[in-house]
C-alpha positions as YAML, in Angstrom:
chain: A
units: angstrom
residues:
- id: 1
  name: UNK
  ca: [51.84, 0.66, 30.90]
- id: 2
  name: UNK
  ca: [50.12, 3.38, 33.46]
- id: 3
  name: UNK
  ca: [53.28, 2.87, 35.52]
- id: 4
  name: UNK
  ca: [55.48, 3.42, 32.56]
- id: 5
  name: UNK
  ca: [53.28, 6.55, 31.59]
- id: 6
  name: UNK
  ca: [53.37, 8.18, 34.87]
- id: 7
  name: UNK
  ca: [57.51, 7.02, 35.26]
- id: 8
  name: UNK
  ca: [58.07, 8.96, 32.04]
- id: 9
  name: UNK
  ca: [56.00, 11.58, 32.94]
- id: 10
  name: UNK
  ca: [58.16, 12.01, 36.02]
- id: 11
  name: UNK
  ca: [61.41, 11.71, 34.65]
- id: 12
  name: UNK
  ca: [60.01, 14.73, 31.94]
- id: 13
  name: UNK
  ca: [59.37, 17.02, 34.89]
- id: 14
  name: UNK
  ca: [62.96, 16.31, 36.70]
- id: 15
  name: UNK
  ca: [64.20, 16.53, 33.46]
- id: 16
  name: UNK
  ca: [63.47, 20.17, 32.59]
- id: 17
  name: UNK
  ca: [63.97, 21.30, 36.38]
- id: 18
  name: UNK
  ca: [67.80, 20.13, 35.83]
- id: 19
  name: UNK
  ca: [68.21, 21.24, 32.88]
- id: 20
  name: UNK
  ca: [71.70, 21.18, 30.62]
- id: 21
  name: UNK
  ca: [71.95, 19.67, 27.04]
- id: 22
  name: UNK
  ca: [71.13, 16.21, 27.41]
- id: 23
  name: UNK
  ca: [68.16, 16.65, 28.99]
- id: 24
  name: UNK
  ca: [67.24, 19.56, 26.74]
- id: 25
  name: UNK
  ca: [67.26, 17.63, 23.74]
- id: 26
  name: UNK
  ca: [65.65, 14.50, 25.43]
- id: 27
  name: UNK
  ca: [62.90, 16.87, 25.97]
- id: 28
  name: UNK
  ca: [63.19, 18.28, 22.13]
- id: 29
  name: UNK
  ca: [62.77, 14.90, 20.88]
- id: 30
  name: UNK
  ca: [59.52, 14.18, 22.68]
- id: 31
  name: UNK
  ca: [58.02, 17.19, 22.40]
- id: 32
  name: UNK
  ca: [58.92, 16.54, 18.55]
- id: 33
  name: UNK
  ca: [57.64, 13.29, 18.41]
- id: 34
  name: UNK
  ca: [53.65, 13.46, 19.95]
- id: 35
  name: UNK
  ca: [53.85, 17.15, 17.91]
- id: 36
  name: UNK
  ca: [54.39, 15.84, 14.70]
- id: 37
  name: UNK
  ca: [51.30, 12.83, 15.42]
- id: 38
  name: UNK
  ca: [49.19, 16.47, 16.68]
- id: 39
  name: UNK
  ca: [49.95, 18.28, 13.55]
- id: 40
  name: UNK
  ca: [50.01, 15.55, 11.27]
- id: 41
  name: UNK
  ca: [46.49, 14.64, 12.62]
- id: 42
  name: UNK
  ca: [45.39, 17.90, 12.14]
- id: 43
  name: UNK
  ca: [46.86, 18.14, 8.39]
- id: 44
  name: UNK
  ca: [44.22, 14.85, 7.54]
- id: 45
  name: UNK
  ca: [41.55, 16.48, 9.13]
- id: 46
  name: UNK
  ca: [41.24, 13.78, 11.44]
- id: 47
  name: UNK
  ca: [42.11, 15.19, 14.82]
- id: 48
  name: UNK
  ca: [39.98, 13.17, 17.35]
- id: 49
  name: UNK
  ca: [42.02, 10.23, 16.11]
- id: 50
  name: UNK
  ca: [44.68, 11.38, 19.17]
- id: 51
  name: UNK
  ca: [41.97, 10.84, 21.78]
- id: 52
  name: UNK
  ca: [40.07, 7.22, 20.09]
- id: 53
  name: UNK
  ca: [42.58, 6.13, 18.52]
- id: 54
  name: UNK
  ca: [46.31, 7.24, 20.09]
- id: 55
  name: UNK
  ca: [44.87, 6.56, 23.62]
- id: 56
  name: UNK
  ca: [44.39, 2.83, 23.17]
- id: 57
  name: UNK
  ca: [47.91, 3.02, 20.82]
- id: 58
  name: UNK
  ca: [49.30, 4.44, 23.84]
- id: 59
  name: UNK
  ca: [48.16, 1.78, 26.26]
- id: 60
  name: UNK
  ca: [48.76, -1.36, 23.55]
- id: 61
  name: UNK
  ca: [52.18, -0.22, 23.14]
- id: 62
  name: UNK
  ca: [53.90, -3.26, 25.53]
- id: 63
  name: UNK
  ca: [51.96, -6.03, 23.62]
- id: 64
  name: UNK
  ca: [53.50, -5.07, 19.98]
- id: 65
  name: UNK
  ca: [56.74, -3.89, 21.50]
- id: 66
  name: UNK
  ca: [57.74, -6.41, 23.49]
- id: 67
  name: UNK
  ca: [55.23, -9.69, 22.52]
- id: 68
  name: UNK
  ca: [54.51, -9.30, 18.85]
- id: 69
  name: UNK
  ca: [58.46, -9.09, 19.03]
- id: 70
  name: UNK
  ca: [58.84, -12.38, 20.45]
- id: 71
  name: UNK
  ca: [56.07, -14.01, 18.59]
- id: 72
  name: UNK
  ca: [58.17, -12.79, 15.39]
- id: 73
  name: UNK
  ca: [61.54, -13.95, 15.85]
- id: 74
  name: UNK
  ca: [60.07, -17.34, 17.18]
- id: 75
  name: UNK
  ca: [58.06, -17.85, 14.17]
- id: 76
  name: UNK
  ca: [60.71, -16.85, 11.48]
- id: 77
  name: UNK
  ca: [60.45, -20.42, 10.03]
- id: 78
  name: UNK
  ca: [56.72, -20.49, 9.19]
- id: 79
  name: UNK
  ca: [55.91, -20.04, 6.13]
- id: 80
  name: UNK
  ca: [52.82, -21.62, 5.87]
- id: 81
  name: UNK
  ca: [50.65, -18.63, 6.04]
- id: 82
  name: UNK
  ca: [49.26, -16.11, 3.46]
- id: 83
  name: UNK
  ca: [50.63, -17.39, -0.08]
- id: 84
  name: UNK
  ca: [54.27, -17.84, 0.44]
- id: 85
  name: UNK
  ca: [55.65, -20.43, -1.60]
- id: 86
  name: UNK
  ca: [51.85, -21.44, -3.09]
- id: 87
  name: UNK
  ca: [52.44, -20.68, -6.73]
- id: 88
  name: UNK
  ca: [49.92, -23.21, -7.98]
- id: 89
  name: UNK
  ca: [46.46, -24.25, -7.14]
- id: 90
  name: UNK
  ca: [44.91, -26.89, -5.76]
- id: 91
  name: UNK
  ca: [43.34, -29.58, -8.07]
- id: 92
  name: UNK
  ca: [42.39, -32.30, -5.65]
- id: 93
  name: UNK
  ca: [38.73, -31.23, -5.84]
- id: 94
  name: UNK
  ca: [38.95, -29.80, -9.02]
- id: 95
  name: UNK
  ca: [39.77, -26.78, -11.57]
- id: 96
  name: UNK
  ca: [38.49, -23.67, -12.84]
- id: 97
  name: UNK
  ca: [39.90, -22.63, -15.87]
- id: 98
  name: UNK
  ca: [39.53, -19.48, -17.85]
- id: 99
  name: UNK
  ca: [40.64, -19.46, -21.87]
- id: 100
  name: UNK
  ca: [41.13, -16.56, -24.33]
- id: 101
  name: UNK
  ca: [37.57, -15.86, -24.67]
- id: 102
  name: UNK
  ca: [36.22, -15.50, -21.80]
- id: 103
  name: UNK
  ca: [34.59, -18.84, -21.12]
- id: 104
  name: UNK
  ca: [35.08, -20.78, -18.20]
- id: 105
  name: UNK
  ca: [36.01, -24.63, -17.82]
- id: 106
  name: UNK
  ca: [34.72, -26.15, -14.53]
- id: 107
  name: UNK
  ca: [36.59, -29.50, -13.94]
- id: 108
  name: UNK
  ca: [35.48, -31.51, -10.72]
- id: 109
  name: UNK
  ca: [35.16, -34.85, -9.57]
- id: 110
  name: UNK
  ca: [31.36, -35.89, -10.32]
- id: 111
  name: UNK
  ca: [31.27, -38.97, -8.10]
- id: 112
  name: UNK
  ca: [30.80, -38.60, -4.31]
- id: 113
  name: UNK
  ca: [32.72, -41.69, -3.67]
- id: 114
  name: UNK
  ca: [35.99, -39.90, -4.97]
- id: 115
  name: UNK
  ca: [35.54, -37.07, -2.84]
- id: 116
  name: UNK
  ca: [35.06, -39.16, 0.13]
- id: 117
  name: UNK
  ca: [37.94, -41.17, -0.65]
- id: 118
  name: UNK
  ca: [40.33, -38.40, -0.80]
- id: 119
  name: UNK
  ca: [38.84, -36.83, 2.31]
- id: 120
  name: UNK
  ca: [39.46, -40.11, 4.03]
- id: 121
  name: UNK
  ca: [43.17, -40.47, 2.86]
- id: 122
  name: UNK
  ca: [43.61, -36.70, 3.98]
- id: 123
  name: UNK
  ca: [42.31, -38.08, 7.62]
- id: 124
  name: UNK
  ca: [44.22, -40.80, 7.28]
- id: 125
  name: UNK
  ca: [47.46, -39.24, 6.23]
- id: 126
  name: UNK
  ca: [47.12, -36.45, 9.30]
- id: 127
  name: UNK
  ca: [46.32, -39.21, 11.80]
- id: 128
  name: UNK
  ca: [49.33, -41.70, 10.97]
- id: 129
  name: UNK
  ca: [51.74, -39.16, 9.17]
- id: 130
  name: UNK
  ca: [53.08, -41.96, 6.79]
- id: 131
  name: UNK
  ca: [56.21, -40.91, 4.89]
- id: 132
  name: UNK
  ca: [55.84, -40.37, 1.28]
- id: 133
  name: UNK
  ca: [57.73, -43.18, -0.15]
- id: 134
  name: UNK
  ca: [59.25, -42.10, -3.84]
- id: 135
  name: UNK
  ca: [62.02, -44.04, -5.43]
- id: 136
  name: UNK
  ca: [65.16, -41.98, -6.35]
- id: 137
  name: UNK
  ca: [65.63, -42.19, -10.05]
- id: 138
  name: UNK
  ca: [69.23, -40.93, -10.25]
- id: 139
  name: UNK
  ca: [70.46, -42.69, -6.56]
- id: 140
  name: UNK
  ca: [72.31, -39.55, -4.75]
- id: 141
  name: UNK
  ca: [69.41, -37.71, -6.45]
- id: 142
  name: UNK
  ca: [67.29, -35.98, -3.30]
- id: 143
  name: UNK
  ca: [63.59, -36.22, -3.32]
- id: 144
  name: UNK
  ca: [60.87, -33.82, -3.60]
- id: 145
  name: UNK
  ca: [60.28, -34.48, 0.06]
- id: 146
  name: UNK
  ca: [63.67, -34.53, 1.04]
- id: 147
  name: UNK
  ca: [64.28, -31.56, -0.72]
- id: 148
  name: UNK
  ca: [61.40, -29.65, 1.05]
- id: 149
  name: UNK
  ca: [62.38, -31.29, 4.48]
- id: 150
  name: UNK
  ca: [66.03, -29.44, 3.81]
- id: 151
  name: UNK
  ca: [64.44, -26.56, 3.22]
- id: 152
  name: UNK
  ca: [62.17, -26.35, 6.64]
- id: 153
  name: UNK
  ca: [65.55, -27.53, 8.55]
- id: 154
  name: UNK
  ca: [67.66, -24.83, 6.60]
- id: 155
  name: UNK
  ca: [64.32, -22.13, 7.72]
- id: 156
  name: UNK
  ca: [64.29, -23.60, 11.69]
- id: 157
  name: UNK
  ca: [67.83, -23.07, 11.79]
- id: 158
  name: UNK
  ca: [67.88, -19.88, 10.64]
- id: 159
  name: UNK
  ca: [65.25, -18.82, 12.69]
- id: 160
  name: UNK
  ca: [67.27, -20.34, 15.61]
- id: 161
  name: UNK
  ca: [70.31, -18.35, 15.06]
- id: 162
  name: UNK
  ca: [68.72, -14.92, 14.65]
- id: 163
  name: UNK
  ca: [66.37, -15.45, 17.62]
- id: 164
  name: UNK
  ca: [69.93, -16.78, 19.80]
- id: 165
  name: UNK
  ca: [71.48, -13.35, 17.90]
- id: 166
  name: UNK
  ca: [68.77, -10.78, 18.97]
- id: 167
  name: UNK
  ca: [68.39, -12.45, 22.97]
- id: 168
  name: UNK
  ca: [71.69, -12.07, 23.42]
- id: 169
  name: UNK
  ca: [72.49, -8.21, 22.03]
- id: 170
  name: UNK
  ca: [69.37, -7.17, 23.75]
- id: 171
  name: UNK
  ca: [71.28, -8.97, 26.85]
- id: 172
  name: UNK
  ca: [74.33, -7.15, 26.31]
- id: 173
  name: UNK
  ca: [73.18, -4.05, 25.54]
- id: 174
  name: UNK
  ca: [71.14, -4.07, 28.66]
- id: 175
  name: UNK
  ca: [74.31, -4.80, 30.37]
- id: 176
  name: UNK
  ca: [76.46, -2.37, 29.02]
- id: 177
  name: UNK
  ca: [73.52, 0.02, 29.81]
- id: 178
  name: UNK
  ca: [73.09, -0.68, 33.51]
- id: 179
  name: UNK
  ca: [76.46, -2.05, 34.52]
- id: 180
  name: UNK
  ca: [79.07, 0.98, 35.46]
- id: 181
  name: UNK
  ca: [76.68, 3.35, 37.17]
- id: 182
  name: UNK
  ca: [74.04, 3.96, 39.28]
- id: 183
  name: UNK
  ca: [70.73, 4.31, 37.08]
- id: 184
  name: UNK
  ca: [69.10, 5.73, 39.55]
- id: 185
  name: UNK
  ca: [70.78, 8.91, 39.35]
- id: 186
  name: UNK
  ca: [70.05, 9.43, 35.85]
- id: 187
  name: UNK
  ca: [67.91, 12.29, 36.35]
- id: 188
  name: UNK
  ca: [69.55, 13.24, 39.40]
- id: 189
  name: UNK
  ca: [70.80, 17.03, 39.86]
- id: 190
  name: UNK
  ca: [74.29, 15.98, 38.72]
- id: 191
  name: UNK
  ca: [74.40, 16.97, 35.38]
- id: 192
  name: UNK
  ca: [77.14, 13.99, 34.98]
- id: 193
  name: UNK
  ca: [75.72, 12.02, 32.08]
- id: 194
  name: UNK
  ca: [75.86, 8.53, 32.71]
- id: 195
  name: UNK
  ca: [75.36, 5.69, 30.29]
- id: 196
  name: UNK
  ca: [71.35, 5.65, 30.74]
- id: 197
  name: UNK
  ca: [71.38, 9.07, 30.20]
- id: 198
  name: UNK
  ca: [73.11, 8.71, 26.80]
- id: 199
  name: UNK
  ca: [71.07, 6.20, 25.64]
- id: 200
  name: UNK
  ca: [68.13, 7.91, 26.09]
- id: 201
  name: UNK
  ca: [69.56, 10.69, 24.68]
- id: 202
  name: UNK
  ca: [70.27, 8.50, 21.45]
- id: 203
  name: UNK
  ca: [66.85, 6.25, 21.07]
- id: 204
  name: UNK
  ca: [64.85, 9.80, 21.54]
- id: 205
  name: UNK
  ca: [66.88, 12.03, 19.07]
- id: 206
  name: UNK
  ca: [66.82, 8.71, 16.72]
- id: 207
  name: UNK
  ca: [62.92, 7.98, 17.31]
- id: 208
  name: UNK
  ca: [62.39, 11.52, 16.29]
- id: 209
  name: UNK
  ca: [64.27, 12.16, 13.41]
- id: 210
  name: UNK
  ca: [62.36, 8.41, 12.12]
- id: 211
  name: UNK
  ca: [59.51, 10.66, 12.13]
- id: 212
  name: UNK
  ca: [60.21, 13.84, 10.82]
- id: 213
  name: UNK
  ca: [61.26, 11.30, 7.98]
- id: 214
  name: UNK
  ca: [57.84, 9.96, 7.93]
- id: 215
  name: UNK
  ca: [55.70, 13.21, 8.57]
- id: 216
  name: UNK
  ca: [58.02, 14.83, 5.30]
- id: 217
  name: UNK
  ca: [57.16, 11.60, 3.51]
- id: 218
  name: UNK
  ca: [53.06, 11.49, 3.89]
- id: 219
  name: UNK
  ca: [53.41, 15.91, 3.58]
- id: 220
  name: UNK
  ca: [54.60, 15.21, 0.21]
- id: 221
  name: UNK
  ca: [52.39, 12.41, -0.85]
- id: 222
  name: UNK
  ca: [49.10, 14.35, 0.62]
- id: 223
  name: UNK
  ca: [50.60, 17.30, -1.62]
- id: 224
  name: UNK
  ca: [50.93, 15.06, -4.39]
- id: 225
  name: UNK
  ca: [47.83, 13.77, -4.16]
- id: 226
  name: UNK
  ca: [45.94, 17.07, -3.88]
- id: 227
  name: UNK
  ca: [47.85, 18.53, -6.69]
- id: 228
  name: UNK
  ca: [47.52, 15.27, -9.08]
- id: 229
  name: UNK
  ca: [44.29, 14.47, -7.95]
...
């Protein structure tokens, strides 16, 4: 990241020594960008934020950018965490029940023997994995547990595809980038504007009109907010 700091840093500097429009509103777009985080700071009365805060945000950047990323796509399948699809709640130890007025119903098992028991099948069960054997009542008619196996095949495989999908165009697009030119010359004193040259031009002006989006957004809700109270 300190390398990729002081190569942007660089490529700022031979950017406003050459001049012409590209490189004029490369140089509009950044300026917009870290002003709007400056002023918008400044707006919350939280300045010092930009030195604790946007320092280390600075520095992180790769690991969300470029990890996180991968962590996401690879994981599109899992759905096991937070409370996705875990609509109901878990009675194998017992129930707490609320009615109309206010009093509560504690169900639990009272014997200690049935609470080891099911703590030894759940042992069991994770050591040996045995398959849940239900009989079909209707023949062609899937099972709960085939049902939800489906499901987790139907989730890997789409996670499979869009992970295949985004490798790929981010392999193309580099391609189609690079390939054609010399990138070496993109800040060069040429004012030819080569491929890397107008895609930078296009991820800058589009990063900062994302966040003159955003800063009008949280103006109008701190205006809301002071007005409404």
């Amino acid at each position: 990241m300190i390398y990729l700091i002081f190569a942007s840093v660089k490529c700022s500097i031979q950017a406003a020594k050459q001049g012409g429009s590209a490189n004029s509103i490369m140089l509009f777009s950044v300026v917009i960008t870290y002003g709007l985080y400056l002023f918008a700071s400044i707006l919350a009365f939280d300045p010092w934020h930009m030195i604790t805060s946007f320092v280390p945000y600075m520095f992180l950047s790769p690991t969300y950018v470029n990890i996180l990323n991968i962590y996401a796509f690879s994981n599109l399948d899992d759905i096991s965490w937070g409370t996705k699809q875990d609509n109901g709640p878990d009675t194998d130890l017992g129930a707490v029940m609320q009615d109309s007025h206010s009093q509560v119903d504690l169900e639990m098992l009272t014997e200690a023997a049935d609470v080891n028991g099911i703590y030894e099948e759940a042992l069991e069960n994770l050591k040996t994995r045995k398959p849940a054997i239900v009989k079909k009542p209707g023949g062609n008619t899937p099972t709960i547990a085939e049902r939800e196996q489906a499901a987790k095949d139907y989730y890997a495989s789409v996670r499979t595809n869009v992970l295949l999908t985004w490798v790929l165009s981010n392999g193309l697009l580099l391609v189609a980038i690079l390939s054609g030119g010399n990138s070496s010359s993109t800040f060069s004193q040429n004012n030819h504007t080569s491929r890397t040259k107008a895609y930078l031009t296009f991820i800058l002006t589009f990063t900062a009109i994302t966040n003159i989006i955003r800063f009008l957004g949280s103006t109008l809700y701190l205006i809301t907010h002071l007005i409404m109270g």
